[in-house]
Rosetta silent file (secondary structure, phi, psi, omega in degrees, C-alpha in Angstrom):
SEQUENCE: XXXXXXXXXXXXXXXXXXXXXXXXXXXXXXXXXXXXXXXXXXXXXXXXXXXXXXXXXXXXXXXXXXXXXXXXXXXXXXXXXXXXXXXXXXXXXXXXXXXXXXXX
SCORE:     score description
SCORE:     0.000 S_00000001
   1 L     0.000  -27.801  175.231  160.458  134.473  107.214 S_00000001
   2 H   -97.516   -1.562  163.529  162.307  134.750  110.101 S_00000001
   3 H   -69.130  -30.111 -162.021  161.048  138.206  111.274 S_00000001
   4 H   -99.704   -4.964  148.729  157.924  136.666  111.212 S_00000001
   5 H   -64.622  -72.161 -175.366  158.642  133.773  113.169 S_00000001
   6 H   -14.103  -65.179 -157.961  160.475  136.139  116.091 S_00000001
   7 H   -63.827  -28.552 -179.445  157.370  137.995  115.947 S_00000001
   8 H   -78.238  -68.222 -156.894  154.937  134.791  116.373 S_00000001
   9 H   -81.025  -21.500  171.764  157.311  133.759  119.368 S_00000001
  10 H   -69.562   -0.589  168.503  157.242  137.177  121.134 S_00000001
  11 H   -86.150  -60.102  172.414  153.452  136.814  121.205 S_00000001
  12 H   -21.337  -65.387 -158.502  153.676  133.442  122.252 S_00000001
  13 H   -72.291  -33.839 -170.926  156.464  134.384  124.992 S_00000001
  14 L   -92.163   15.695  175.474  153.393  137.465  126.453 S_00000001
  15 L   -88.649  -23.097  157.189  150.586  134.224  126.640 S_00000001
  16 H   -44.379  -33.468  170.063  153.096  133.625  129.793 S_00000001
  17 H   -62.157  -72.055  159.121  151.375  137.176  131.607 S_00000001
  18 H   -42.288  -40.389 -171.766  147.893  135.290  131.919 S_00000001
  19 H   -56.368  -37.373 -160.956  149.660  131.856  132.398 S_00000001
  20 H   -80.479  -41.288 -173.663  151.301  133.333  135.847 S_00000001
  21 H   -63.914  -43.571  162.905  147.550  134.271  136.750 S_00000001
  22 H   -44.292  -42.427  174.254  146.204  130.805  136.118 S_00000001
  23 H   -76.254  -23.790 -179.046  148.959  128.754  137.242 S_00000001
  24 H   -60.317  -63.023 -159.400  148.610  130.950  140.852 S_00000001
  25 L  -107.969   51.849 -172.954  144.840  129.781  141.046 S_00000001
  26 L  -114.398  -11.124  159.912  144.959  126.950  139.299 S_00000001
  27 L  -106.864   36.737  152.636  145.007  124.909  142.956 S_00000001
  28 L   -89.978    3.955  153.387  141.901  126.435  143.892 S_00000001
  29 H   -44.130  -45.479 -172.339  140.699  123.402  142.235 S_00000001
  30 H   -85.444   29.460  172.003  141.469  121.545  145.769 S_00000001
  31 H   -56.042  -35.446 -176.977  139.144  123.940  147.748 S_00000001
  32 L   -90.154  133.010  177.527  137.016  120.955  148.552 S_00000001
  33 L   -58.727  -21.066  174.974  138.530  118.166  150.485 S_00000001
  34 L   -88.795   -7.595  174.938  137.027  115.257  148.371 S_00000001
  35 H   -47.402  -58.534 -129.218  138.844  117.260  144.688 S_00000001
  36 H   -67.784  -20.299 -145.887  142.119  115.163  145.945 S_00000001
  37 H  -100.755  -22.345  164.802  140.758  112.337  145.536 S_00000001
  38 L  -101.804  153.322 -157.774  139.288  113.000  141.507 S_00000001
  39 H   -76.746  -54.813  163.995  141.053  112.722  138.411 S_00000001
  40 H   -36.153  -17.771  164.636  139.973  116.387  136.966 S_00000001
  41 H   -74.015  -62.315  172.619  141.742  118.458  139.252 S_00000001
  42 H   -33.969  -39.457  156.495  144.817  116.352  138.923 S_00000001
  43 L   -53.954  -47.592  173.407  144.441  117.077  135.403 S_00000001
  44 H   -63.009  -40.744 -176.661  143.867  120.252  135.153 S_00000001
  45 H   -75.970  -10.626  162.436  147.075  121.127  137.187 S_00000001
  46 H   -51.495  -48.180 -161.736  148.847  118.725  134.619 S_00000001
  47 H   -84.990  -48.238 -174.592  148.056  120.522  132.052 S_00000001
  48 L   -63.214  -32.934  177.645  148.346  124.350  133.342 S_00000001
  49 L   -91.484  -12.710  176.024  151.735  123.330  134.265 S_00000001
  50 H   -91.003  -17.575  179.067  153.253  121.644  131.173 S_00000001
  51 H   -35.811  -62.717  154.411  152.520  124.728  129.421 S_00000001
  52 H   -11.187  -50.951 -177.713  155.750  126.217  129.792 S_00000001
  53 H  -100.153   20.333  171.943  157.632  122.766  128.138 S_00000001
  54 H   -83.608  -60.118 -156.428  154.937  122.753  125.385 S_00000001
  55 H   -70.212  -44.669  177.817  156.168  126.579  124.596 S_00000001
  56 H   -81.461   -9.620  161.143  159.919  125.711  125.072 S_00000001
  57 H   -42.784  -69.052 -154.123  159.367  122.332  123.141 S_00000001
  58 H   -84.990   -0.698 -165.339  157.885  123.837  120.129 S_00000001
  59 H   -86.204  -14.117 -149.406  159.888  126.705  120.272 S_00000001
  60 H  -109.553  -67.394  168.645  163.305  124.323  120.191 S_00000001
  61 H   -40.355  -45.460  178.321  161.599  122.405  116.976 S_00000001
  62 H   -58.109  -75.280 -179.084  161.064  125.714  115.226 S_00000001
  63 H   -29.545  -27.957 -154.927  164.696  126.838  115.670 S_00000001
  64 H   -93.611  -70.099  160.187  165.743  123.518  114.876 S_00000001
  65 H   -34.284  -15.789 -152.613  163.649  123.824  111.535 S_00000001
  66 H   -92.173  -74.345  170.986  164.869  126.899  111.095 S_00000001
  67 L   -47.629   23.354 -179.288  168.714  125.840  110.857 S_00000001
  68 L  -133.845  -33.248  151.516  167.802  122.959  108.594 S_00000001
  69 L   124.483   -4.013 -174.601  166.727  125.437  105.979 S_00000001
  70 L   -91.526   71.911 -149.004  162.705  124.602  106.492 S_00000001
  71 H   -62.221  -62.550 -168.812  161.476  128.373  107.162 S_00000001
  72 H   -83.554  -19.657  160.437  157.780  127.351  107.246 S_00000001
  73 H   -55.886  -46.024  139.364  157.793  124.435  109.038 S_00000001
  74 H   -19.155  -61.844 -176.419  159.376  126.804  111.540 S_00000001
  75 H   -88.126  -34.282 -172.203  156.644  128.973  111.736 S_00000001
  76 H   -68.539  -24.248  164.436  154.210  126.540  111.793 S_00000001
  77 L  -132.145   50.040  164.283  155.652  125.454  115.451 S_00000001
  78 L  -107.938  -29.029 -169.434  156.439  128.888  116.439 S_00000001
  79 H   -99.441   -8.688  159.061  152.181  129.223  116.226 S_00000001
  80 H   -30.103  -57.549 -162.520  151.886  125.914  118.179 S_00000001
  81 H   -65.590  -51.991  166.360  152.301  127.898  122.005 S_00000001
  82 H   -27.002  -63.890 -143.351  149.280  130.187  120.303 S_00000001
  83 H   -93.504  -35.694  141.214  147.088  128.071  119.023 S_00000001
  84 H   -31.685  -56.697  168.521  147.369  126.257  122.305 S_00000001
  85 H   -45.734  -74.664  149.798  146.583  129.657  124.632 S_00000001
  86 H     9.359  -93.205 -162.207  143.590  130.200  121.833 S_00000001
  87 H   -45.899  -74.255 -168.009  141.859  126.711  122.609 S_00000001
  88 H   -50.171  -13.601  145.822  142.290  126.822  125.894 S_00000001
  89 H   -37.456  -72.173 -160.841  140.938  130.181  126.497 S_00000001
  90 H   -59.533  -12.293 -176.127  137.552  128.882  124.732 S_00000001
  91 H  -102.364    6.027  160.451  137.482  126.040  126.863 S_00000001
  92 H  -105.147  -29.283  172.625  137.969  127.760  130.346 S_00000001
  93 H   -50.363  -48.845 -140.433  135.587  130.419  128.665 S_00000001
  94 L  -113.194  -11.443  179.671  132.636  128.076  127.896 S_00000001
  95 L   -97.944    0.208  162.935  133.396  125.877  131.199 S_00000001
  96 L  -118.752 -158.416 -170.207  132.567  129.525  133.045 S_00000001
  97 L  -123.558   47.738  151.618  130.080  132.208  132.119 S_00000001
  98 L   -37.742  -50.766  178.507  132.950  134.378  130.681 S_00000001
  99 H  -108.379   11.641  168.537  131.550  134.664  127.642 S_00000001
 100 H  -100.955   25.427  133.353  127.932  134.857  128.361 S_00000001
 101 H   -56.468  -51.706  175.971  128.686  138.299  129.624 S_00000001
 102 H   -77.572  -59.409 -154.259  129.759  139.361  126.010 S_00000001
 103 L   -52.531  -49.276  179.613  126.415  137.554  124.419 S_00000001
 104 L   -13.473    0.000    0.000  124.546  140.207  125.692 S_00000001
């Protein structure tokens, strides 16, 4: 069980390669001078940026499970930092026309 957590956090740990591309352009939210001033930008950049203590959070919890003797419980928030990337794909997907390229 624990190979197959490691392996669930080294996938986890390469959702960090797209994160550095996101987190780069993630203030071209303020291109317009009135964004500063609405709560959705502010948000977004909330959010893009806690990833990181979301990953080392659940990653801390696993380990923690792990040493307590609860193997699956473990894995279950070693797939947390995933299942996170995952949503949040479809929902930067479907708020752009990413994936109405692929419908085709």
């Amino acid at each position: 069980m624990r190979t197959v957590m490691i392996i669930i956090q080294i996938c986890g740990g390469l959702t960090f390669i797209p994160w550095f591309m996101i987190a780069g352009l993630a203030f071209l939210v303020f291109d317009s001078p009135r964004t500063t001033r609405r709560f959705f930008p502010w948000a977004l950049i909330f959010l893009v940026y806690s990833y990181p203590f979301i990953v080392g959070g659940s990653y801390w919890w696993a380990w923690s499970s792990v040493i307590l003797g609860n193997y699956t419980i473990g894995c279950l928030w070693s797939c947390l930092p995933l299942i996170i990337f995952i949503l949040g794909y479809f929902l930067i997907a479907q708020r752009t026309d990413l994936l109405k390229r692929y419908r085709r």
